[in-house]
Each structure stands twice: as C-alpha cells, then as structure tokens.
N, CA, C and O atoms as a DFTB+ gen file, in Angstrom:
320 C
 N C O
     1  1     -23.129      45.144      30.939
     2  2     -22.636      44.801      29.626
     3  2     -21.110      44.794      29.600
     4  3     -20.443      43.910      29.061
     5  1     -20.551      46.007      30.317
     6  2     -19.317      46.054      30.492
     7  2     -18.440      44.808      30.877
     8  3     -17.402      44.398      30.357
     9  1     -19.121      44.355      31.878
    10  2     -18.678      42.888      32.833
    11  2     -18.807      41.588      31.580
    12  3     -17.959      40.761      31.246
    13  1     -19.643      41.715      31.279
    14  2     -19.564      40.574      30.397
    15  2     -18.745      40.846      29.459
    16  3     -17.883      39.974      29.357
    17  1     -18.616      41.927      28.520
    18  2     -17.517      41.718      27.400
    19  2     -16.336      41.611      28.050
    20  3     -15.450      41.483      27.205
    21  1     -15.803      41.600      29.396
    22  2     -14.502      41.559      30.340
    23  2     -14.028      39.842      30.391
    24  3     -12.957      39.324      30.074
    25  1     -15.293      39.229      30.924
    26  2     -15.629      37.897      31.181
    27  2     -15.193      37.119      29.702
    28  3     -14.454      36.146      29.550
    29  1     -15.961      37.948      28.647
    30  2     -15.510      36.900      27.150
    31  2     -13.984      37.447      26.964
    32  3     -13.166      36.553      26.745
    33  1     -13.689      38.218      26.995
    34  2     -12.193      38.921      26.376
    35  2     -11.621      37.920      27.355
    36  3     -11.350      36.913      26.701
    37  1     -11.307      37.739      28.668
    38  2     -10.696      37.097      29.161
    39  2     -10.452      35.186      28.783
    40  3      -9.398      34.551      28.808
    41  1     -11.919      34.675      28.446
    42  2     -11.886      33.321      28.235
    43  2     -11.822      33.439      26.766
    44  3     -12.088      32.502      26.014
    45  1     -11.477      34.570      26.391
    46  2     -10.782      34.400      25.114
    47  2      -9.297      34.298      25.028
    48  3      -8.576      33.626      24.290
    49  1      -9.083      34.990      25.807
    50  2      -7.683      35.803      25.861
    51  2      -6.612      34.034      26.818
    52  3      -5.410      33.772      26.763
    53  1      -7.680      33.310      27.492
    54  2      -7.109      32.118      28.076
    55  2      -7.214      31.225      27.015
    56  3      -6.275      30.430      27.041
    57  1      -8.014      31.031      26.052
    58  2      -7.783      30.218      25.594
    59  2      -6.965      30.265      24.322
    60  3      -6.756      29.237      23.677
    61  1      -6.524      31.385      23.975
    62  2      -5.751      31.699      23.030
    63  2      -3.983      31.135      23.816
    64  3      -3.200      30.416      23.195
    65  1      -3.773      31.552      24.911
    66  2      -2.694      31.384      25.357
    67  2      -2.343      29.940      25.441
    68  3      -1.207      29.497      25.277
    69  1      -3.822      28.967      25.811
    70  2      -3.859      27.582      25.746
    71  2      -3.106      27.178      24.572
    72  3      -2.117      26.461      24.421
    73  1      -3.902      27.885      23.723
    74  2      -3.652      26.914      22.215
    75  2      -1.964      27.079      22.134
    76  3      -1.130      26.184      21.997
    77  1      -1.700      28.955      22.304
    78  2      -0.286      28.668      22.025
    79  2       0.686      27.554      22.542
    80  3       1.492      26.927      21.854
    81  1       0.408      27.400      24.171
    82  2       1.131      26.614      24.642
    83  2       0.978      24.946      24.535
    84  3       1.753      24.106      24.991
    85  1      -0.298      24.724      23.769
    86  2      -0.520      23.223      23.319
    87  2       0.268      23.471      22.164
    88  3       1.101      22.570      22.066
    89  1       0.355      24.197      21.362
    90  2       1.046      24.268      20.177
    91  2       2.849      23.835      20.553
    92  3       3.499      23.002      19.921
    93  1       3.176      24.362      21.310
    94  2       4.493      24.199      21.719
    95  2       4.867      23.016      22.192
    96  3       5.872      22.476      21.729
    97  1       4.150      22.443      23.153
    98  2       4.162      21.170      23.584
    99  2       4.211      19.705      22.339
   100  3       4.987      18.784      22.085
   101  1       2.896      20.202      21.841
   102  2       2.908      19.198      20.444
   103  2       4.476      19.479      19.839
   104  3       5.394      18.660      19.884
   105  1       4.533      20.615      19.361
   106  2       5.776      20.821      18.392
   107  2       7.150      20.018      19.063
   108  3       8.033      19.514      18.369
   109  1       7.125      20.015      20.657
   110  2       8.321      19.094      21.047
   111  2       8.100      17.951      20.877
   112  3       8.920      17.167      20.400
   113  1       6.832      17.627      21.275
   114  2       7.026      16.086      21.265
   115  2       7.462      15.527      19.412
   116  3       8.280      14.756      18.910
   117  1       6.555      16.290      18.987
   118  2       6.944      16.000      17.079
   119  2       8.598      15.753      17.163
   120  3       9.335      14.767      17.205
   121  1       8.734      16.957      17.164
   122  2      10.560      16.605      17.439
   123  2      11.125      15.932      18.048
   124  3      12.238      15.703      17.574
   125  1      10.845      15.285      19.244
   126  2      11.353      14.181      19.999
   127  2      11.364      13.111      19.057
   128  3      12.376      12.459      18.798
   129  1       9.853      12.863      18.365
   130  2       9.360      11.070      17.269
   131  2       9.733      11.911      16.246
   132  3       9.066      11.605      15.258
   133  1      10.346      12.663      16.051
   134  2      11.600      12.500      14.655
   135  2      13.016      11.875      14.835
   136  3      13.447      10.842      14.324
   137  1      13.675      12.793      15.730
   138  2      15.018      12.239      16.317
   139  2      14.586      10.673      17.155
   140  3      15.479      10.338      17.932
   141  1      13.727       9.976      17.124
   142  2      13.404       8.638      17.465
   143  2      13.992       8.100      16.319
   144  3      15.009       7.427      16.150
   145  1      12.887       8.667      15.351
   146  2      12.621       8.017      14.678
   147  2      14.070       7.974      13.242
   148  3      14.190       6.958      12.558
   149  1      14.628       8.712      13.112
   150  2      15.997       9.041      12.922
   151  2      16.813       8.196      13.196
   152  3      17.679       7.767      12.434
   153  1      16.577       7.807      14.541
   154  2      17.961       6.936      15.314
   155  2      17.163       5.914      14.985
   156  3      17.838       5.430      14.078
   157  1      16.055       5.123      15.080
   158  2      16.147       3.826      14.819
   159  2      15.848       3.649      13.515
   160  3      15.383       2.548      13.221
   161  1      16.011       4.538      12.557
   162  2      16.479       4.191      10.848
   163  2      17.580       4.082      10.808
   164  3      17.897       3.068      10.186
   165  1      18.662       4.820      11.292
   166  2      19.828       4.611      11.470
   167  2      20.625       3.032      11.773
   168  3      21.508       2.425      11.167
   169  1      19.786       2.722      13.080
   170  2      20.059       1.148      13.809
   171  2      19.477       0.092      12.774
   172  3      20.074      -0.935      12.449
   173  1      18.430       0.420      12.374
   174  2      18.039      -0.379      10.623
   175  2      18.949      -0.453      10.174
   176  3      19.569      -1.493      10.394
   177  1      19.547       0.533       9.330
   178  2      20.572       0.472       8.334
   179  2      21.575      -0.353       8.996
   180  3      21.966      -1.381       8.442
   181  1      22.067       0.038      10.239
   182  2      23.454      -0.932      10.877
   183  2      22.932      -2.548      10.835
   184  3      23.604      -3.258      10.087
   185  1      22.034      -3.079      11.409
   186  2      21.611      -4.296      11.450
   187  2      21.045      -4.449      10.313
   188  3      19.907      -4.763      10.664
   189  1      21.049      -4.445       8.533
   190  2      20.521      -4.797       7.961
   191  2      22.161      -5.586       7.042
   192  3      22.478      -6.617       6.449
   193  1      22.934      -3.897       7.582
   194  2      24.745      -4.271       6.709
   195  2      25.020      -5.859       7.376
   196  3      25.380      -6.805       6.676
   197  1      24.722      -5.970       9.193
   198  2      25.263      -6.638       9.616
   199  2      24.520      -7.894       9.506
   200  3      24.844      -8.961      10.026
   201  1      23.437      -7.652       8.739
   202  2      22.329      -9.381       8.486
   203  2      23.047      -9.691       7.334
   204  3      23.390     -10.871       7.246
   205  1      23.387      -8.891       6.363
   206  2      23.994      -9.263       5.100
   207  2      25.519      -9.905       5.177
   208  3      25.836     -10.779       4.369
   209  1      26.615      -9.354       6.361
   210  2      28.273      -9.961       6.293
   211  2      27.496     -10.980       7.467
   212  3      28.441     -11.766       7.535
   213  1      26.330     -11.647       8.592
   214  2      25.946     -12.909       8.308
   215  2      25.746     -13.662       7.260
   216  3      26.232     -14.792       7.242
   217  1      25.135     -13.270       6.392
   218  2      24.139     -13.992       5.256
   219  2      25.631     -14.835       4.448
   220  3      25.673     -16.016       4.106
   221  1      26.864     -13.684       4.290
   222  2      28.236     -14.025       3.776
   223  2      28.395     -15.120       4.360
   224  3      28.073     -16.217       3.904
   225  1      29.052     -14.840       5.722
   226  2      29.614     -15.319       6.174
   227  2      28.790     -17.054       6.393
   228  3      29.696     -17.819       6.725
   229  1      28.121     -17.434       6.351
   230  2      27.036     -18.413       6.800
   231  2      26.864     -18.952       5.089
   232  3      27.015     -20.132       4.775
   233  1      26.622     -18.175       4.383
   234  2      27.217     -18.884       2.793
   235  2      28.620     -19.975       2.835
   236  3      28.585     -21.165       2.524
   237  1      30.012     -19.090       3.375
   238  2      31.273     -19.960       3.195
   239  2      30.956     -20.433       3.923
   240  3      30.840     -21.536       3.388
   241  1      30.487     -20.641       5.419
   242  2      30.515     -21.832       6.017
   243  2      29.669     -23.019       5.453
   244  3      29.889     -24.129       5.938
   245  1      28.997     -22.929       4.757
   246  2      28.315     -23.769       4.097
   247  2      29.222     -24.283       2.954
   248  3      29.197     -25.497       2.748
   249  1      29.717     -23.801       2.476
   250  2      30.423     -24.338       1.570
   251  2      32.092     -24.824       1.953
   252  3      32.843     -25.584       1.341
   253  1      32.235     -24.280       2.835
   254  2      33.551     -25.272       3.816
   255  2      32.691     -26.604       4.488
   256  3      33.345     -27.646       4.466
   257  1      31.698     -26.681       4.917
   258  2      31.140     -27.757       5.632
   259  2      31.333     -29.082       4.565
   260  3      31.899     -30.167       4.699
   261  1      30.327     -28.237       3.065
   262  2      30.212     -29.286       2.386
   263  2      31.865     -29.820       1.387
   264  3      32.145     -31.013       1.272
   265  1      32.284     -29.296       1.101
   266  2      33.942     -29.110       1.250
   267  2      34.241     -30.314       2.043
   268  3      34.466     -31.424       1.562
   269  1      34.225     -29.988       3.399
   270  2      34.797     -31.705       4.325
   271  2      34.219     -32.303       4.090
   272  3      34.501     -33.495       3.963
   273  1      32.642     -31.611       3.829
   274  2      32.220     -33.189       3.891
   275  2      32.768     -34.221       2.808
   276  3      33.003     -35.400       3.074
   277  1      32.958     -33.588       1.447
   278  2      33.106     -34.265       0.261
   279  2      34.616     -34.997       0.716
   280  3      34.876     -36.169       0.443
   281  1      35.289     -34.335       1.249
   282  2      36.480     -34.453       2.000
   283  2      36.452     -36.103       2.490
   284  3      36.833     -37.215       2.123
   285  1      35.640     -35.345       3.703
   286  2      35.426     -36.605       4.611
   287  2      35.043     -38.316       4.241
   288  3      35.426     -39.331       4.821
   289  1      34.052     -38.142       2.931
   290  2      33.353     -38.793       2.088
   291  2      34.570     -39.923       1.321
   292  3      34.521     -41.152       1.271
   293  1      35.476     -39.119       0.854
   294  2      36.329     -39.905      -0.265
   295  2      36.958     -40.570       0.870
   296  3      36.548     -41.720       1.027
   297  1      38.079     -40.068       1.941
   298  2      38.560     -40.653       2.952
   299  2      38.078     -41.739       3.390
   300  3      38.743     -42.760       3.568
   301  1      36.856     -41.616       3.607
   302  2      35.897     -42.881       4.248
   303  2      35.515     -44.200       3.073
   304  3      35.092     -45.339       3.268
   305  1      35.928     -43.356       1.620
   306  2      35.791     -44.743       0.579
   307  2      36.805     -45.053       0.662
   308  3      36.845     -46.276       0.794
   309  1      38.037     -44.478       0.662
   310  2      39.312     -45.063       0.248
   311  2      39.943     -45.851       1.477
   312  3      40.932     -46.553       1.270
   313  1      39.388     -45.752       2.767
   314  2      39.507     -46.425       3.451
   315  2      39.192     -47.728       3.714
   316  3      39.824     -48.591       4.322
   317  1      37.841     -47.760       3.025
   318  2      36.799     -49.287       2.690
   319  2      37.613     -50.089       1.749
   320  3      37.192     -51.169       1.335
C-alpha cells in the first residue's frame, strides 16, 4: 500500500510541476503575440498617416494635371 501511495504522490507531484512549467511557457509566448502585436499596430498607424499625405499629395497632383491641362487646352485654341 505504501508503494503505491509513493507511485501516485509522485505522478502527482510530476504532473503538477508539468503544469507549472506549461504555465510559464504559455505565459511567454502570450507576451511575445502582445509585443507582436503592439509593433504591428504601431506600423498600422505609420502606414495609414502615410496612405493619407499620399491620398494629399495625389489630390494636388490631380489638380495641377488638370490645371495644364485646361492650360494646355486654351493654348491649343488660340493657336487654331
């Protein structure tokens, strides 16, 4: 009887130590896919500022294009 309650205390006593150390393991990796996940909200935010001074910038060029063109347009009547 002795032997056996030795035998359970022990595959108790291992699997308790398991859990702790799965516990630890999980808990890093969690923390790793935070600070991931951190930095590429971060890189969001940078490439969203920098889709928007495109979006600007690609507005005036549109409106300088059409600008010459209107430009270009009268030149080409007053030339006729």
């Amino acid at each position: 009887m002795k032997k056996r309650n030795v035998i359970v205390l022990m595959l108790f006593s291992i699997l308790f130590v398991g859990s702790i150390c799965l516990y630890f393991f999980n808990s890093n990796k969690i923390e790793d896919n935070r600070s991931k996940t951190d930095s590429l909200k971060l890189q969001l935010e940078s490439l969203k500022a920098e889709n928007q001074t495109l979006i600007k910038t690609n507005s005036q060029l549109i409106k300088t294009n059409s600008s010459i063109s209107e430009k270009v347009n009268k030149l080409k009547n007053v030339k006729n």
